[in-house]
MMTF fields as JSON, N, C-alpha, C and O atoms, coordinates in Angstrom:
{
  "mmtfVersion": "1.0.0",
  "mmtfProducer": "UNKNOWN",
  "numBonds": 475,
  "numAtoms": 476,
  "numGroups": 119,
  "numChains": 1,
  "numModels": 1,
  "chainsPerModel": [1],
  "groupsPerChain": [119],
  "chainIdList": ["A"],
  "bondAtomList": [4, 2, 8, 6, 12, 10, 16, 14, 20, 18, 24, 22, 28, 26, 32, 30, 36, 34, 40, 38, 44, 42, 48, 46, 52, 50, 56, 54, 60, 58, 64, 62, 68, 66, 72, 70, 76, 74, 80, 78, 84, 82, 88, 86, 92, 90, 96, 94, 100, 98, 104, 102, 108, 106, 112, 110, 116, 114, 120, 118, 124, 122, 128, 126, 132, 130, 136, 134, 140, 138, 144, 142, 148, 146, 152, 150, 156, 154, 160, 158, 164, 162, 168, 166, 172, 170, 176, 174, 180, 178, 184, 182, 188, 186, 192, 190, 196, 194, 200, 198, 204, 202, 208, 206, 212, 210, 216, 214, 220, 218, 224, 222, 228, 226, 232, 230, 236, 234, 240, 238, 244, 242, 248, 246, 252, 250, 256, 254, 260, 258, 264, 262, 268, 266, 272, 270, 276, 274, 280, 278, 284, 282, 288, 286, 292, 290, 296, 294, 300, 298, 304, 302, 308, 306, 312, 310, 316, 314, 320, 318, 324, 322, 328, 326, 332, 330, 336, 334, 340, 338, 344, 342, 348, 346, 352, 350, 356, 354, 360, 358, 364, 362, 368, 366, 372, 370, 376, 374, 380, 378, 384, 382, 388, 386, 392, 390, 396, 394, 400, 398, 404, 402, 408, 406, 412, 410, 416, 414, 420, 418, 424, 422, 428, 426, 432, 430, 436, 434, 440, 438, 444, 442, 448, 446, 452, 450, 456, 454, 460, 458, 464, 462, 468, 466, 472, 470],
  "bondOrderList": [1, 1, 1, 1, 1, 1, 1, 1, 1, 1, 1, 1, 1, 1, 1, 1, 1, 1, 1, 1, 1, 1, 1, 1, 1, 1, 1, 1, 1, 1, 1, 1, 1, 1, 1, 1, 1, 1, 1, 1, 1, 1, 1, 1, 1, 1, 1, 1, 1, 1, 1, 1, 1, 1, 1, 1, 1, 1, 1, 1, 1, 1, 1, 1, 1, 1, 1, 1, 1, 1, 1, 1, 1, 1, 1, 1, 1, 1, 1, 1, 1, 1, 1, 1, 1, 1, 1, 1, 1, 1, 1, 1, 1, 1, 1, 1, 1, 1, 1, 1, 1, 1, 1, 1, 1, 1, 1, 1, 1, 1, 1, 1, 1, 1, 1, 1, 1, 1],
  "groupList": [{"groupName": "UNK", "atomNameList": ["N", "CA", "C", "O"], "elementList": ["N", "C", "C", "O"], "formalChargeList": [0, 0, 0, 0], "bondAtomList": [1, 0, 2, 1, 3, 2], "bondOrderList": [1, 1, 2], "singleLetterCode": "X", "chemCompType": "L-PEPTIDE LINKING"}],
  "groupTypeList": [0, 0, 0, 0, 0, 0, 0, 0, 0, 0, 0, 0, 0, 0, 0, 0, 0, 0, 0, 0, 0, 0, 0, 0, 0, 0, 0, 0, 0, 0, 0, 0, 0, 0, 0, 0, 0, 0, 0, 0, 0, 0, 0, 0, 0, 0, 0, 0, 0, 0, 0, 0, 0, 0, 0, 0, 0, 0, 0, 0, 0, 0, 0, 0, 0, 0, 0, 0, 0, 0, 0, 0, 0, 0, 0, 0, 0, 0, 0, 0, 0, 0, 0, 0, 0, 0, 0, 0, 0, 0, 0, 0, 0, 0, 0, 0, 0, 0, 0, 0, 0, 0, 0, 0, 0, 0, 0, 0, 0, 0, 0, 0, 0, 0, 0, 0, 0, 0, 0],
  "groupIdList": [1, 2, 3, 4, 5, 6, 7, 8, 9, 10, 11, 12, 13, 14, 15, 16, 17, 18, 19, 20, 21, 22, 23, 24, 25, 26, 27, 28, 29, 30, 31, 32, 33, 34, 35, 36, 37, 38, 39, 40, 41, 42, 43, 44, 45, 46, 47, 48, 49, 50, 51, 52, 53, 54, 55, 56, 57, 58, 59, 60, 61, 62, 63, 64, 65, 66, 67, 68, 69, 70, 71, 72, 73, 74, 75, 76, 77, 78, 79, 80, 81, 82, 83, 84, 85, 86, 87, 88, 89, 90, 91, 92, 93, 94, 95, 96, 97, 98, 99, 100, 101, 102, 103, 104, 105, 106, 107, 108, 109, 110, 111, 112, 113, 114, 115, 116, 117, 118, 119],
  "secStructList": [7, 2, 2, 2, 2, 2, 2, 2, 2, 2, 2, 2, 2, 2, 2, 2, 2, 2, 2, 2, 2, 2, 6, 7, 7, 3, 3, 3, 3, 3, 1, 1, 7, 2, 2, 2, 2, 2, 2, 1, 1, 7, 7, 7, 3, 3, 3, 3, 3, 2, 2, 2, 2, 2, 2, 2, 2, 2, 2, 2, 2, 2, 2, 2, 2, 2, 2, 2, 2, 2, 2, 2, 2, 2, 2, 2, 2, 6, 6, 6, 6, 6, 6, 2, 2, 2, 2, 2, 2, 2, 2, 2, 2, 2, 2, 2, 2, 2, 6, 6, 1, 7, 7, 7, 7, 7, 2, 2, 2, 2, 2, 2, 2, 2, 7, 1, 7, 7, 7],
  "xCoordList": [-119.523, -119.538, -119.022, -118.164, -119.734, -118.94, -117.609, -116.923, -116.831, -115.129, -114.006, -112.854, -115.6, -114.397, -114.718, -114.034, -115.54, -115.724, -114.469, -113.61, -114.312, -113.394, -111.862, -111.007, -111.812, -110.428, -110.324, -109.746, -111.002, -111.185, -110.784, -109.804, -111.538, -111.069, -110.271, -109.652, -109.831, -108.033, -107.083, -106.133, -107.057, -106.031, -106.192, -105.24, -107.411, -107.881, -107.241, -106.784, -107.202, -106.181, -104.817, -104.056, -104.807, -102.999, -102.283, -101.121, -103.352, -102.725, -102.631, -101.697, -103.594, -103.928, -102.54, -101.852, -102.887, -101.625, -99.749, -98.821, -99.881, -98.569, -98.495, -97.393, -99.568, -99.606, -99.167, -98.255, -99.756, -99.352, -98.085, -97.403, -97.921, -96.229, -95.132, -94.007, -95.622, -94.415, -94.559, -93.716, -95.701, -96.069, -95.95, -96.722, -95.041, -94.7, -94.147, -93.788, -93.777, -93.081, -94.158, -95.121, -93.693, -94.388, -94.731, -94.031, -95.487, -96.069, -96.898, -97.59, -96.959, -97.122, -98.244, -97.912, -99.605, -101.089, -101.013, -100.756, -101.433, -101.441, -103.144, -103.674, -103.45, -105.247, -104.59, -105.19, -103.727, -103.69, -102.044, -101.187, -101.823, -100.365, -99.589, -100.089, -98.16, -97.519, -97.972, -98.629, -97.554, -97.495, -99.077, -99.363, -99.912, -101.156, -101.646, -102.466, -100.919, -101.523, -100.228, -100.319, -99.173, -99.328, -99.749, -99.641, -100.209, -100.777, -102.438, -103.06, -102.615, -104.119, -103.924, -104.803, -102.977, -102.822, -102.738, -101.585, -103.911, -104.051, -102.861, -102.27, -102.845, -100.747, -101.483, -101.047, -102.269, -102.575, -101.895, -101.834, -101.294, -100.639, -100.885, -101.328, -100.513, -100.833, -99.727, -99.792, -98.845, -97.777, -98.408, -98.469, -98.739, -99.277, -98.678, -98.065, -98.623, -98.079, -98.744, -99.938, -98.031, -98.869, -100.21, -101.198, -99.375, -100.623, -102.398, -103.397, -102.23, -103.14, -103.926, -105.136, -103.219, -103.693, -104.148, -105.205, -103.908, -104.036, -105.132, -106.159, -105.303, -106.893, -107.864, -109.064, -107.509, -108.354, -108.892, -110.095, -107.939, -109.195, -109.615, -110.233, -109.329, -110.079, -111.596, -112.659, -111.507, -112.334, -113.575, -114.774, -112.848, -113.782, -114.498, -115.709, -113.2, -114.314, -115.759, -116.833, -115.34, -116.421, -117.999, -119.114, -117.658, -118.55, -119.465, -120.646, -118.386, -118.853, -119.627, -120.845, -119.297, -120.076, -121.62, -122.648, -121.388, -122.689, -123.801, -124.902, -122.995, -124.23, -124.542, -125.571, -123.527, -124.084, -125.192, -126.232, -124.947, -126.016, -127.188, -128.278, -127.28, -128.2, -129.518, -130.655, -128.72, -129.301, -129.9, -131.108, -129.1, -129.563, -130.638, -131.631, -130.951, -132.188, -133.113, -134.274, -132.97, -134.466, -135.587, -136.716, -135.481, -136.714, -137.446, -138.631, -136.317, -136.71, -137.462, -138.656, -136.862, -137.58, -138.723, -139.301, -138.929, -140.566, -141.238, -142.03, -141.29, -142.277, -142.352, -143.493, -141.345, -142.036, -142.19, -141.91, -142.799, -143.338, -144.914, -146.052, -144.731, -145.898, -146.931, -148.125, -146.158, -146.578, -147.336, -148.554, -146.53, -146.61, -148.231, -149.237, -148.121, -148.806, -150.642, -151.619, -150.679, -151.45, -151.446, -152.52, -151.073, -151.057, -151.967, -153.022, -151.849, -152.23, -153.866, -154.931, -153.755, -155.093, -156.067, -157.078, -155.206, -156.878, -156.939, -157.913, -156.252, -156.449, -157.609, -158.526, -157.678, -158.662, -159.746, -160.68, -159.855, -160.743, -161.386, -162.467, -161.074, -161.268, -161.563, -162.174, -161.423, -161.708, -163.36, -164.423, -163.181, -164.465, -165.44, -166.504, -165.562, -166.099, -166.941, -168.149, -165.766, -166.37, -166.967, -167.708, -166.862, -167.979, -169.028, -169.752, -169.21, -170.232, -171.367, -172.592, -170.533, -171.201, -172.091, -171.61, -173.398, -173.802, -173.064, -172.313, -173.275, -172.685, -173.24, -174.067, -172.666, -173.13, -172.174, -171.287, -172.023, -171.477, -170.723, -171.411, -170.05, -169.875, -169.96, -169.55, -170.819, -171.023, -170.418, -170.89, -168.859, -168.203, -167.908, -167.793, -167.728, -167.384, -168.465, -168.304, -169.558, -170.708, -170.632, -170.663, -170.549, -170.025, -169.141, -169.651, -168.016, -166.908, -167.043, -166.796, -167.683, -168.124, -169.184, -169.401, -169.806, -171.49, -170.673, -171.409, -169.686, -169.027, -169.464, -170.311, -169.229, -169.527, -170.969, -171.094, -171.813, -173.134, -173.667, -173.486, -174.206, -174.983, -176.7, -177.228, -177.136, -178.155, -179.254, -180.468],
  "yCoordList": [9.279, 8.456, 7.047, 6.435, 6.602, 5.351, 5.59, 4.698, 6.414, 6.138, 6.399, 6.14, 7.301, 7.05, 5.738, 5.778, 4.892, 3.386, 2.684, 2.215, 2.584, 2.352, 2.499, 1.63, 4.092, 4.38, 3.58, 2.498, 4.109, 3.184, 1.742, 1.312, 0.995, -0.662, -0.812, -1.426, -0.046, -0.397, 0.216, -0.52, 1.347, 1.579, 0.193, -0.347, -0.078, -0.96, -2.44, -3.225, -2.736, -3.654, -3.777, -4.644, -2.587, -2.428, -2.448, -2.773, -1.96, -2.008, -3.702, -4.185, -4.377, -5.459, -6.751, -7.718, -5.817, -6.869, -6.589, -7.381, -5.349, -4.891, -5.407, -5.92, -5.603, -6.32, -7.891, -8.34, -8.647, -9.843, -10.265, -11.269, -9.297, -9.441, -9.06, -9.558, -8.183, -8.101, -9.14, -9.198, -9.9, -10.32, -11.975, -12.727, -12.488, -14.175, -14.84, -15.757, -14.639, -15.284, -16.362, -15.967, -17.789, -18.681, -19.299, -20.278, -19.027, -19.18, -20.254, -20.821, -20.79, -21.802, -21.73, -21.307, -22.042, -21.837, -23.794, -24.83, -23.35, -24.496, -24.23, -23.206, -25.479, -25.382, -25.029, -24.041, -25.433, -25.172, -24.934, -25.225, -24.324, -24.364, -25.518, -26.574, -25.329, -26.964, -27.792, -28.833, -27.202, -27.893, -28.752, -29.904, -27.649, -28.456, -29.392, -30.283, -29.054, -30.04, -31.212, -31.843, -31.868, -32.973, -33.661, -34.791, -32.564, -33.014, -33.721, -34.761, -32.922, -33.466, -34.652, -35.513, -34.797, -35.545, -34.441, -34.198, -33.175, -32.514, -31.597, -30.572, -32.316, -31.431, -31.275, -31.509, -30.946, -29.88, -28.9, -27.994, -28.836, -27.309, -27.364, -28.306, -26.191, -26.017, -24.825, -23.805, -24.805, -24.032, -22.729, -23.099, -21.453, -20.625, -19.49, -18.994, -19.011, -17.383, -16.498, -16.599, -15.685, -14.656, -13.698, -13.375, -13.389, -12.955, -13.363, -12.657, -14.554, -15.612, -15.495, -15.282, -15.641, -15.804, -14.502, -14.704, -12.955, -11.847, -11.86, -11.794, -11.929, -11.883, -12.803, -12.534, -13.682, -14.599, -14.211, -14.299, -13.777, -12.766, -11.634, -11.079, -11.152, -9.964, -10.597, -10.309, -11.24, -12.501, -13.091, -12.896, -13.981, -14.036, -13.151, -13.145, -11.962, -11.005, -10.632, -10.525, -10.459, -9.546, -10.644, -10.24, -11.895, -12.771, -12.478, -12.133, -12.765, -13.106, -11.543, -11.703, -10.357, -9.722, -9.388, -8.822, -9.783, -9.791, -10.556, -10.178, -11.9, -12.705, -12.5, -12.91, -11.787, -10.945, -10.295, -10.533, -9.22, -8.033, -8.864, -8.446, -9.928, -10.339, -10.752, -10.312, -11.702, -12.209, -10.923, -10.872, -9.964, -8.854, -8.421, -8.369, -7.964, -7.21, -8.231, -7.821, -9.473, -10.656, -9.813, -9.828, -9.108, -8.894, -7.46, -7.13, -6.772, -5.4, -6.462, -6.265, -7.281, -7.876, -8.885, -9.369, -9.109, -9.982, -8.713, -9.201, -7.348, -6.641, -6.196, -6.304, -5.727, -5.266, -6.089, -5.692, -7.949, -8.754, -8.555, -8.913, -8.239, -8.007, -6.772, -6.761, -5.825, -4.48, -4.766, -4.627, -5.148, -5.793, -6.19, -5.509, -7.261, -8.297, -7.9, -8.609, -6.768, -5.951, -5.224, -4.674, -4.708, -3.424, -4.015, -3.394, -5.157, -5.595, -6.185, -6.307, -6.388, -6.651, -5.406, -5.255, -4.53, -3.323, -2.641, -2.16, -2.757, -2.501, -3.36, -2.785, -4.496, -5.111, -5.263, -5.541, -5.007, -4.383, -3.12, -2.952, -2.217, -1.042, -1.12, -0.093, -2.12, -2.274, -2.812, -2.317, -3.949, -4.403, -3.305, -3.529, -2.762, -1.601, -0.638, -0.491, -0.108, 0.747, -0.251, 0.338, -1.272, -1.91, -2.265, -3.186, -1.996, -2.656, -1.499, -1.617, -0.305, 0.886, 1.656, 1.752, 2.34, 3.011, 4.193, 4.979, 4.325, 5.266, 6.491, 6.99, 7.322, 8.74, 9.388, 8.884, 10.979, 11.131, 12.495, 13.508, 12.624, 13.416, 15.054, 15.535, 15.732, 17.095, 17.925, 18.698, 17.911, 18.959, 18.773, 19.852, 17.49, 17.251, 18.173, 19.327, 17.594, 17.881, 19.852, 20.523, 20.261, 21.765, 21.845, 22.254, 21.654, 22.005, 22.079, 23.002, 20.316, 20.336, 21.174, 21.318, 21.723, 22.45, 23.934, 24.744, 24.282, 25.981, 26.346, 27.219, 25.987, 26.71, 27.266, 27.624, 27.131, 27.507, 26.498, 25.281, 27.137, 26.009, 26.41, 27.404, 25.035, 25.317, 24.91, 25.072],
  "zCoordList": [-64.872, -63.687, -64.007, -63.371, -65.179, -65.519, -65.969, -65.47, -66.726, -66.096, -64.748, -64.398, -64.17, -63.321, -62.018, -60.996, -62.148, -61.657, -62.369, -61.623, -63.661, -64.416, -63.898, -63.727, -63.683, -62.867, -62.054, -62.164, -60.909, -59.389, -59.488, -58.878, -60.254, -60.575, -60.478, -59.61, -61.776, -62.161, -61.302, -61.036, -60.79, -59.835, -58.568, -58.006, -58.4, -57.072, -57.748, -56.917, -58.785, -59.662, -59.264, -58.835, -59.57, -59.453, -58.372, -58.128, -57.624, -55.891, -55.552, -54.912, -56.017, -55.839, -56.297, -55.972, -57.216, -58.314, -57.454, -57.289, -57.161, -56.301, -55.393, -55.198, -54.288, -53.13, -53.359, -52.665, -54.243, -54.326, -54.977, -54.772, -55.79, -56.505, -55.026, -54.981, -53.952, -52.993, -51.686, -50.791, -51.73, -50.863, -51.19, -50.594, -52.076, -52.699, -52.462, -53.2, -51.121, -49.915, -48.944, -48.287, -49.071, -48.577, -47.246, -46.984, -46.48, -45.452, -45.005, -45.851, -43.29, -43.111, -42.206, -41.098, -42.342, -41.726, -41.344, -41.957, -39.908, -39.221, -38.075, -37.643, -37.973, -37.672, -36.096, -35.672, -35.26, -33.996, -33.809, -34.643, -32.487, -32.584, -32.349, -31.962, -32.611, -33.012, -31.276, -31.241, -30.212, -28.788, -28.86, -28.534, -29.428, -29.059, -30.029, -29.804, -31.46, -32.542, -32.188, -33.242, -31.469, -31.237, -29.773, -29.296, -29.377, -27.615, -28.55, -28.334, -29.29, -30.015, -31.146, -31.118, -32.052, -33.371, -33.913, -34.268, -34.273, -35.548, -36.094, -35.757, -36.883, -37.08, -39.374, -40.501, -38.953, -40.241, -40.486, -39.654, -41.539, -41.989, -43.498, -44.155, -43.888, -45.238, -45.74, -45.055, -46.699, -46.78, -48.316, -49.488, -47.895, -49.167, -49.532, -48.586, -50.309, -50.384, -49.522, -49.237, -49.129, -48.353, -48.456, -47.797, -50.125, -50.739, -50.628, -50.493, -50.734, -50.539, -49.535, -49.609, -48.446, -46.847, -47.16, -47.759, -47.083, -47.107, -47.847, -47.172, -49.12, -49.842, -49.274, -49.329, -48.827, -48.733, -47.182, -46.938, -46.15, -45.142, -45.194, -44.286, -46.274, -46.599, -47.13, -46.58, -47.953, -48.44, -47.667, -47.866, -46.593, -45.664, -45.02, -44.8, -44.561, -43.695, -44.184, -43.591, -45.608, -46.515, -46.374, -46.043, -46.696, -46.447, -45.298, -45.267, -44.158, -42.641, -42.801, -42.879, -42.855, -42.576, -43.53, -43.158, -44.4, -45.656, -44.686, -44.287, -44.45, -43.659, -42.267, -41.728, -41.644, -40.478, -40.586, -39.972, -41.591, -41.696, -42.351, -41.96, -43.243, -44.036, -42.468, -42.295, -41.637, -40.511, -39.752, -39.523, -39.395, -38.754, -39.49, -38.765, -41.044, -41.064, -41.194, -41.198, -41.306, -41.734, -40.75, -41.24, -39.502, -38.694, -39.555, -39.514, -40.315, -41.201, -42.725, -42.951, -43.451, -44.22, -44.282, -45.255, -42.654, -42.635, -41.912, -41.107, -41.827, -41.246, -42.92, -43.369, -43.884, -45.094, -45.899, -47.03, -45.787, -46.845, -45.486, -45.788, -44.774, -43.979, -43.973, -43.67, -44.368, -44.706, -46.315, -46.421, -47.451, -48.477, -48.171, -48.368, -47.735, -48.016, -47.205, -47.443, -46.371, -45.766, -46.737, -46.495, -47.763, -48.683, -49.467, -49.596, -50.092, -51.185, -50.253, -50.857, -49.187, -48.773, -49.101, -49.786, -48.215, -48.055, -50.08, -50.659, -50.349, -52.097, -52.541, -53.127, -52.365, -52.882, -52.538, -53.29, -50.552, -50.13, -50.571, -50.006, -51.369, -51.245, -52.405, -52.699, -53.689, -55.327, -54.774, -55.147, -53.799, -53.644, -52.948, -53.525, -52.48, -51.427, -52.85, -53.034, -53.684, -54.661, -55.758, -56.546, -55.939, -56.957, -55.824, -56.203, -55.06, -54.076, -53.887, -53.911, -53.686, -53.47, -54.314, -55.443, -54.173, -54.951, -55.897, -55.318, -57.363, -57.781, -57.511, -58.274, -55.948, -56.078, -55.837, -55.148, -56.425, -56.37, -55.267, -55.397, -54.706, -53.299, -53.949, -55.005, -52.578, -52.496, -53.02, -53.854, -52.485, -52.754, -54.253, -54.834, -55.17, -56.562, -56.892, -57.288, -56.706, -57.397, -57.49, -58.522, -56.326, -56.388, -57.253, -58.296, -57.363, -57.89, -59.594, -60.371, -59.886, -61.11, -62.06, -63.263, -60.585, -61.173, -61.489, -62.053, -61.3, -61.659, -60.615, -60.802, -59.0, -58.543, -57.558, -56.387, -58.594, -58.535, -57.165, -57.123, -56.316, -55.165, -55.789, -56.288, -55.424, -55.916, -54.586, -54.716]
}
């Protein structure tokens, strides 16, 4: 199993490495389009390889959705630090209960242990 993670990488490498070797043609990312970035001032641009732009929203997406889902289950991870935290209650309830309690010991043991025999 661990070589073929190994494979996977490296082919996922190579594709990687191919993509950006055909893709080194320089491109021009601007915050708004030209009409409106001088109707506004903001005439930001930034000139990158394509490659670049291309990993880099693959990039983001991966982010944006990590912290999507992270936000989405917080209501699944405070019911099980809640479950948790109720677990660990009745346990110690239940340590205290049997040091509290008389040592006797129940019927059916007592059968079971005696061979059987009712007396």
């Amino acid at each position: 199993m661990r070589y073929l993670r190994y494979v996977f990488l490296a082919v996922l490498g190579i594709c990687l490495i191919t993509v950006a070797l055909a893709n080194r043609g320089s491109v021009t990312l601007r915050v708004l389009p030209q009409e409106m970035a001088h109707f506004t001032g903001l005439t930001w641009e930034l000139h990158l390889p394509l490659f670049l732009v291309v990993f880099g929203g693959i990039i983001a997406g991966l982010l944006i959705g990590f912290v999507w889902e992270w936000m989405r289950e917080a209501r699944h991870r405070a019911e099980a630090t809640r479950v948790k935290r109720d677990a660990k209650q009745l346990e110690r309830e239940v340590k205290r209960l049997k040091k509290d309690a008389p040592q006797q010991q129940d019927e059916v043991l007592a059968l079971l242990e005696g061979g059987g025999k009712a007396g």
